[in-house]
PLY file of the C-alpha trace (Angstrom):
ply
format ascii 1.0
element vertex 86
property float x
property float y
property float z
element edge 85
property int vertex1
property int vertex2
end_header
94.01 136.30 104.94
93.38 132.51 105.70
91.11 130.99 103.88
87.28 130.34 105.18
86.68 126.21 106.05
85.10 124.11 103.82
81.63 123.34 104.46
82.06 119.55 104.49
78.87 117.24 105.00
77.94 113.37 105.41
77.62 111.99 101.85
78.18 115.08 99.99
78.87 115.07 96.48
81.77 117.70 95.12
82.79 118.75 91.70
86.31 119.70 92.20
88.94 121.68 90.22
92.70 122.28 90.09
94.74 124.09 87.37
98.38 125.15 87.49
99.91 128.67 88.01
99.49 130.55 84.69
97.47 127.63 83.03
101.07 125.34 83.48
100.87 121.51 82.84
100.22 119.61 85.96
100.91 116.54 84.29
103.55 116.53 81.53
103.46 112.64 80.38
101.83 109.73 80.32
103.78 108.21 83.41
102.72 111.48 85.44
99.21 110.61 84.80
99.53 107.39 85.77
101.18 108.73 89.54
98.14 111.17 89.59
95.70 108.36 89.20
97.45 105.72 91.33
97.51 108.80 94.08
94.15 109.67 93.79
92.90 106.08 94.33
94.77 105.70 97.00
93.02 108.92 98.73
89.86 107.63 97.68
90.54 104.44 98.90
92.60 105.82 102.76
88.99 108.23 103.05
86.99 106.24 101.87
85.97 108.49 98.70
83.38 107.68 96.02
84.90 108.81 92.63
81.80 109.62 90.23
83.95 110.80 87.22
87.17 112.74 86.65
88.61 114.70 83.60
92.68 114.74 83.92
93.88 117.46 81.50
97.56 118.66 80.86
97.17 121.61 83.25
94.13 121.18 85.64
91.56 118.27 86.95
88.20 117.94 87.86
86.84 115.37 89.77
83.37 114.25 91.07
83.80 112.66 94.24
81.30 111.69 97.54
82.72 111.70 100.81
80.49 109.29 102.73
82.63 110.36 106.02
82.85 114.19 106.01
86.76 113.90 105.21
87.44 116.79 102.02
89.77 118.52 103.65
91.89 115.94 104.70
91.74 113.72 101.48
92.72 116.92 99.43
95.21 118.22 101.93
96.76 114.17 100.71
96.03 114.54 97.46
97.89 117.99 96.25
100.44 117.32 99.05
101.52 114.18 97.61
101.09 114.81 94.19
103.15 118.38 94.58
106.10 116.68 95.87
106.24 114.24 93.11
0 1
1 2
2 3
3 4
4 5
5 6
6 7
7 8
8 9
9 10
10 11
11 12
12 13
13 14
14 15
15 16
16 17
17 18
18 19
19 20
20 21
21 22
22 23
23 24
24 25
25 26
26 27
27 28
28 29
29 30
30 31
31 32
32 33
33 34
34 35
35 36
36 37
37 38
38 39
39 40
40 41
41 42
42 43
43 44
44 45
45 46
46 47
47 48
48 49
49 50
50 51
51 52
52 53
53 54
54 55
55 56
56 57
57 58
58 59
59 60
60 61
61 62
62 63
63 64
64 65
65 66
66 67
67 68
68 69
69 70
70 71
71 72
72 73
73 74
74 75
75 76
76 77
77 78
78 79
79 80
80 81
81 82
82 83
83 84
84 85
C-alpha cells in the first residue's frame, strides 16, 4: 500500500528521523559522517532548508529543519537517495 503524502506547509518546522534496518549503522566512520553532513547541506542549501539542530548517531538521525518553500518531499527524496548510494 503506497504511502499517504506528506502534509507539507510554507515555513513549517519538522523534527525528522531515520534509523537503519534492524538498528544497523548508517554511518560507520568518521569520513561517512562527514559525506552525510556535506550532503545534507547541500539539500539544505539546493531547497533552501533552515537546519535548527541535528543529532547524527551511528545508526539513525534526527534533524530539525524549516522549509520556507513547501519542498520536504523533494529535499528528502535527495537526501536518502544520495546518501543510500554512497
Amino acid at each position: 500500500m503506497a504511502r499517504p503524502p506528506r502534509l507539507e506547509f510554507v515555513g513549517a518546522l519538522y523534527h525528522i528521523t531515520l534509523q537503519g534496518d534492524r538498528r544497523e549503522d548508517i554511518v560507520e566512520t568518521d569520513d561517512d559522517r562527514s559525506l552525510f553532513l556535506s550532503v545534507f547541506s547541500d539539500v539544505c542549501e539546493r531547497h533552501n532548508w533552515r537546519c535548527h539542530a541535528y543529532c547524527l548517531m551511528s545508526n539513525r538521525y534526527h534533524l530539525l529543519v524549516e522549509t520556507p518553500d513547501a519542498n520536504l518531499s523533494k529535499g528528502m527524496r535527495q537526501l536518502n537517495g544520495v546518501h543510500t548510494k554512497l
